[in-house]
N, C-alpha and C positions, 0 to 999 in steps of 0.2 A: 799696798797703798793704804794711808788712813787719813781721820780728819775728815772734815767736811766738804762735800763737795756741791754745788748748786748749780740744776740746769732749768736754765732761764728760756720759758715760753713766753709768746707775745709783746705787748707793747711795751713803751720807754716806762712806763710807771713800773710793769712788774721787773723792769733793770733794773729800776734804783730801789728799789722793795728787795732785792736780793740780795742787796749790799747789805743791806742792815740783820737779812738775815742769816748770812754770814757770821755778822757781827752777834747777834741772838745765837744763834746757836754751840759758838765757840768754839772750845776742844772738844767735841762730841766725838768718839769714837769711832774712826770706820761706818762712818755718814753718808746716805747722798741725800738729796733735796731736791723735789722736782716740783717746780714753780710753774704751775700749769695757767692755762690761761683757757679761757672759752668762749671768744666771738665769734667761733666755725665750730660744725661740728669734724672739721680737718682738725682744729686745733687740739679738740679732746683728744680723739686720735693717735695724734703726735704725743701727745702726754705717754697714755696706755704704752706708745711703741717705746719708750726710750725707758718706762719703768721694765720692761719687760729688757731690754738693753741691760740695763743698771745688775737686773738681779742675774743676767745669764753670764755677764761678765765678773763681777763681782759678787757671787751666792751669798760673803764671808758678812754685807756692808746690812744695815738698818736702811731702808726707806721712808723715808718721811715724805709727801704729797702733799701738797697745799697750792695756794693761788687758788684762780674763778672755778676750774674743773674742779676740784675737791670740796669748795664750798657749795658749789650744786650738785653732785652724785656723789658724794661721799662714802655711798654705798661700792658704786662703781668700782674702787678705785681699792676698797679696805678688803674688796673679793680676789686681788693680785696677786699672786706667788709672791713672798719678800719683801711687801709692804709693809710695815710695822704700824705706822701711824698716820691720817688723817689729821691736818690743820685748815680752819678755816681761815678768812682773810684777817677776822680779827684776831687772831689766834697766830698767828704766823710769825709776828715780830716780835712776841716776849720769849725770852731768855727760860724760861721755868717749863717749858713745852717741847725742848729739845733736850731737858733730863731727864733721869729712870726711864729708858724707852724698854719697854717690853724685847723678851727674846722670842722665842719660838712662840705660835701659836696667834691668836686670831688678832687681826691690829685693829686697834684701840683709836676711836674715831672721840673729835674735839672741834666740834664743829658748830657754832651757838648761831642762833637768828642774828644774821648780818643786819637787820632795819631794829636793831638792838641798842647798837652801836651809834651814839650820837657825839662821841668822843671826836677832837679835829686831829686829823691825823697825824703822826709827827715827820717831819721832812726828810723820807728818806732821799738819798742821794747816790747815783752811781760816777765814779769820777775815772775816766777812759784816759787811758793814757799821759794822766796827770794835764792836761789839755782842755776839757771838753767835761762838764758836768752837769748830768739829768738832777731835776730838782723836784720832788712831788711837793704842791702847794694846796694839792685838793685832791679830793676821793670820792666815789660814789656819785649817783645822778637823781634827778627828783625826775625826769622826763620819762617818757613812756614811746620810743620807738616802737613799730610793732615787731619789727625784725631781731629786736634787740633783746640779750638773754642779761646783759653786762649787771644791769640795777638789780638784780635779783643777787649777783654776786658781789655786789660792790658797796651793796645798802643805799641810806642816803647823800645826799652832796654835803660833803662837808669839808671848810678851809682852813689853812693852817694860819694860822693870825701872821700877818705883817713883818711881825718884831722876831719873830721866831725864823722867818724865809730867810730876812733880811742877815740876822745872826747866822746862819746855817750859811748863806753866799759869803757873806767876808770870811768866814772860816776858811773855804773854798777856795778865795782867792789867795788869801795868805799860805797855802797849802800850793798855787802854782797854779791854779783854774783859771783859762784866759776865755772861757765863754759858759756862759749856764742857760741851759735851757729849763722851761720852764714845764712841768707836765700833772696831769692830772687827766681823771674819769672825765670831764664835764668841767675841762678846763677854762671856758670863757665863762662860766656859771659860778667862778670863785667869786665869796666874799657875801652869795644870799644868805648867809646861814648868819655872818657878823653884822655890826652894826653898820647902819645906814652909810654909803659911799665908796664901802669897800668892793672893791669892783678889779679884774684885772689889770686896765688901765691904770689905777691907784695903785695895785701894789708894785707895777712894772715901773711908774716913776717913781716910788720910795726909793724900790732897788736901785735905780741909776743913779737918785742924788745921796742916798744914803752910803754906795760901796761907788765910791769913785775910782777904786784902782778894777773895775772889773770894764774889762773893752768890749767885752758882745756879751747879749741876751738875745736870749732865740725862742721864740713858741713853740710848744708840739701840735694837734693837731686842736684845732677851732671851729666854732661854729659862727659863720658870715650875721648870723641876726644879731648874736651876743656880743660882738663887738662894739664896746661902749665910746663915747664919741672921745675920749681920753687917749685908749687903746688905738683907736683911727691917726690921732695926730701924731703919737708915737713911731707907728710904722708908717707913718708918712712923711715923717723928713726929721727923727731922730736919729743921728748917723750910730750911736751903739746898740741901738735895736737893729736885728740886722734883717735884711731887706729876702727876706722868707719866710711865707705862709701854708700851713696845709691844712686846708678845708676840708668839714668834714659835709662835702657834697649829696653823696650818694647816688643822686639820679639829676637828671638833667631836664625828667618831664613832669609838668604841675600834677597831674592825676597819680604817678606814681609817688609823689614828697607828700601827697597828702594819705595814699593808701600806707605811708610808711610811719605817718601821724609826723613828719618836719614840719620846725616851724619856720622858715621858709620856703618860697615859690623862685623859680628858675629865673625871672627878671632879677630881684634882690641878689642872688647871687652874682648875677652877670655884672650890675651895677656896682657891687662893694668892688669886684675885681677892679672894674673900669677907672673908678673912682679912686684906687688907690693907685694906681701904675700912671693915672693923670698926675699925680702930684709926686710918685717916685717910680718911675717908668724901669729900673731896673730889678724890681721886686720881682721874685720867682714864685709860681705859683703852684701848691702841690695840693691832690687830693685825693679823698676815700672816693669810690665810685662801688656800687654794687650793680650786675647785671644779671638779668633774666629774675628780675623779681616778682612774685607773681603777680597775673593777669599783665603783664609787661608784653606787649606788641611790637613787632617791627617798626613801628614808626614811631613808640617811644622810646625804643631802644633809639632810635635815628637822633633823638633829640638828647638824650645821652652823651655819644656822639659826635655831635654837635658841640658840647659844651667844652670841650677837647680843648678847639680852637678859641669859640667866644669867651673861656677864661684862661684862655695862655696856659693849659695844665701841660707841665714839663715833667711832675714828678706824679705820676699818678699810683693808687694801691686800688690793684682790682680785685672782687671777691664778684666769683660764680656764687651765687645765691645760695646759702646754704641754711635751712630750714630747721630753726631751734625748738624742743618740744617745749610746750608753754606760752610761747609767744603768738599773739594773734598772727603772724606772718606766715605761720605753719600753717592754719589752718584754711587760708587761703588759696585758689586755684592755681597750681603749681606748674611754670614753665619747666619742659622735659629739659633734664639737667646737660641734655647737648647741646640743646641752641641755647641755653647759660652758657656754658662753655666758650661754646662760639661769637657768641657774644663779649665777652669776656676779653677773649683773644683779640677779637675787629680795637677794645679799648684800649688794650694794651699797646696794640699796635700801632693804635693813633696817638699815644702818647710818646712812643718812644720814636714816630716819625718829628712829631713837636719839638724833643728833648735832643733830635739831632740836630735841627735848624737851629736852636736855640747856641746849643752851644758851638755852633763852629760861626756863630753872630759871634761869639767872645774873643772869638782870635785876633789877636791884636790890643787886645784891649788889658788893661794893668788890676790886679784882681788881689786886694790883702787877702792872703789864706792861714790859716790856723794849722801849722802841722799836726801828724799824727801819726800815728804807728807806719812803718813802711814807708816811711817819704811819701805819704798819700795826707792832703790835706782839705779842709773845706773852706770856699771864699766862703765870703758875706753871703751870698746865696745861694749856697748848700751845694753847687757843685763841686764836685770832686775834682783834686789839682793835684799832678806828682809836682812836687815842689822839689827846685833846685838841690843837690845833694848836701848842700853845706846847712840846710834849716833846720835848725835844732826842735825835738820834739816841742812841743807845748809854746811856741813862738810864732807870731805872726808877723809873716814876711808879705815885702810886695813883690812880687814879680808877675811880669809879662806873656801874658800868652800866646805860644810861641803854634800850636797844633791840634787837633782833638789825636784819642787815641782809643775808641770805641766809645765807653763813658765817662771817660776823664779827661781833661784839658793838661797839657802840657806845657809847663812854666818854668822862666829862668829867669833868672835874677834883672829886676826893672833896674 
């Protein structure tokens, strides 16, 4: 085997960051690229095992390491059997850093202070099954969770201007992209770094009146407070904004959103949900949740929990607490990582009791879905549908929902 190969850790941003560096790295010889990511120390982890993967399977291939784990241990990572080279986050997408890679011998780390970098980022994009395209419009964050290792890897907040998204989506579209989502570090934070007005909500209406042939835009994950009141009316009864949210929650009790330094409190939360499903009630609601985080008590876990039901969470991402060095979260009095666990689990649980009520309310009901690979495709929000055999990829059909089938609805032609 040769040529470049790229494995993709964590979020929708390092997706579409992987496209481009593909696209950066080229004809590279007997290549692999491992796009690491680090908001767990699971996730570094995961990196270390699949380098270790790469070189036992392949001894003959160069390693290249980059993403969030390599821009913070870069040490870490350049001590590996077969690693050749260390890129950091800014360092990752040019073209001139995946030639002359060294052969044998110690790899050669390119790793520069990421809060260096005040450049706006350029819009990588990953495009799935010629259907469905991640769209990065912003990088890095200026906020200071205490939990959070990300700004340390990701630098400041910085957006991609307007005219540049907008170019990059009708590209997209003319290319067959029948929905773009939109993604970023500190995605409702786009547009502080440009001039006055630039806000998500402005760039979310450019793009609908600017690319008329594109039929869904879709969020990745947001923060409830940064939702600017533009943004509000958009996913409130703009029918190609599609009717799917995923919040970046965490916790569901006031003592722990403030021990985690959020800027919001568990009412505001509860209220934007409220407030938005009053004026388009079929909105689906997804969220981040973390449990067992320290000084975290059973009865704030309860309230946790709780928020399950009082925000309609159908699609939830649970993380057991996991304690990054640096961050003031670490150094905090640490719940023992089993009643995390446990905790964790009671979440998950409650969510995916939510996500089966949810969806078998759908049955009967008529749902446009977007195909996609497998005759597996996603309606307006975001659940999963086997779509009728005759639905051509990258096409949005209506059909009727006929059944659940564990986590997908079953559909035939309305």
């Amino acid at each position: 085997m040769s040529g470049v190969g790229v494995l993709t850790f964590g979020c929708r941003l390092n997706l579409a960051e992987s496209e481009r560096i593909r696209e950066a790295a080229g004809d590279a010889p007997d290549t692999i690229v491992v796009n690491s990511c680090a908001v767990t120390g699971e996730a570094v982890r995961q990196a270390e095992k699949a380098v270790r993967r790469a070189h036992r399977e392949r001894p003959e291939a160069r390693i290249i390491v980059t993403g969030c784990a390599a821009q913070l241990e870069p040490a870490r990572f350049a001590a590996m059997a077969g690693v050749t080279r260390i890129l950091g986050n800014a360092e990752k997408l040019r073209s001139e850093h995946y030639r002359a890679l060294p052969g044998d011998g110690p790899a050669d780390s390119r790793v520069a202070d990421i809060f260096a970098d005040r450049a706006p980022p350029a819009p990588a994009t990953s495009f799935t099954d010629r259907s469905r395209a991640f769209v990065q419009v912003q990088s890095g964050c200026d906020h200071r969770c205490t939990f959070c290792i990300i700004p340390f890897a990701r630098g400041h907040g910085r957006s991609v201007p307007a005219d540049r998204v907008i170019e990059r989506i009708a590209a997209l579209v003319d290319a067959g992209a029948r929905e773009a989502v939109l993604t970023g570090v500190d995605l409702t934070g786009y547009g502080a770094d440009l001039d006055a007005g630039q806000t998500l909500g402005a760039l979310a209406a450019r793009i609908l009146r600017d690319v008329p042939g594109l039929p869904r835009l879709r969020l990745s994950s947001i923060d409830t407070i940064e939702i600017d009141p533009l943004l509000f009316d958009l996913l409130a009864g703009e029918p190609r904004m599609m009717p799917h949210l995923h919040l970046s929650l965490q916790s569901g009790d006031d003592m722990i959103l403030k021990r985690m330094k959020r800027r919001h409190g568990r009412a505001q939360a509860i209220a934007t949900v409220q407030a938005l499903k009053a004026r388009r009630p079929d909105i689906a609601i997804g969220a981040d949740l973390i449990a067992g985080f320290p000084t975290e008590t059973a009865a704030m876990a309860g309230q946790s929990l709780a928020l399950i039901d009082e925000c309609d969470i159908v699609f939830a991402h649970v993380f057991p607490f996991s304690p990054r060095v640096g961050t003031p979260a670490a150094r905090m009095p640490q719940v023992e990582p089993e009643v995390a666990r446990q905790r964790a689990r009671a979440l998950r649980e409650a969510s995916a009791a939510r996500r089966a009520h949810w969806l078998q309310s759908l049955v009967g009901s008529t749902q446009n879905v977007l195909t996609e690979r497998g005759g597996i495709g996603h309606a307006e929000n975001f659940a999963r549908v086997r779509c009728p055999s005759h639905a051509a990829v990258g096409k949005v059909s209506t059909v009727r929902i006929t059944a659940v089938d564990g986590d997908i609805l079953v559909g035939v032609p309305a």
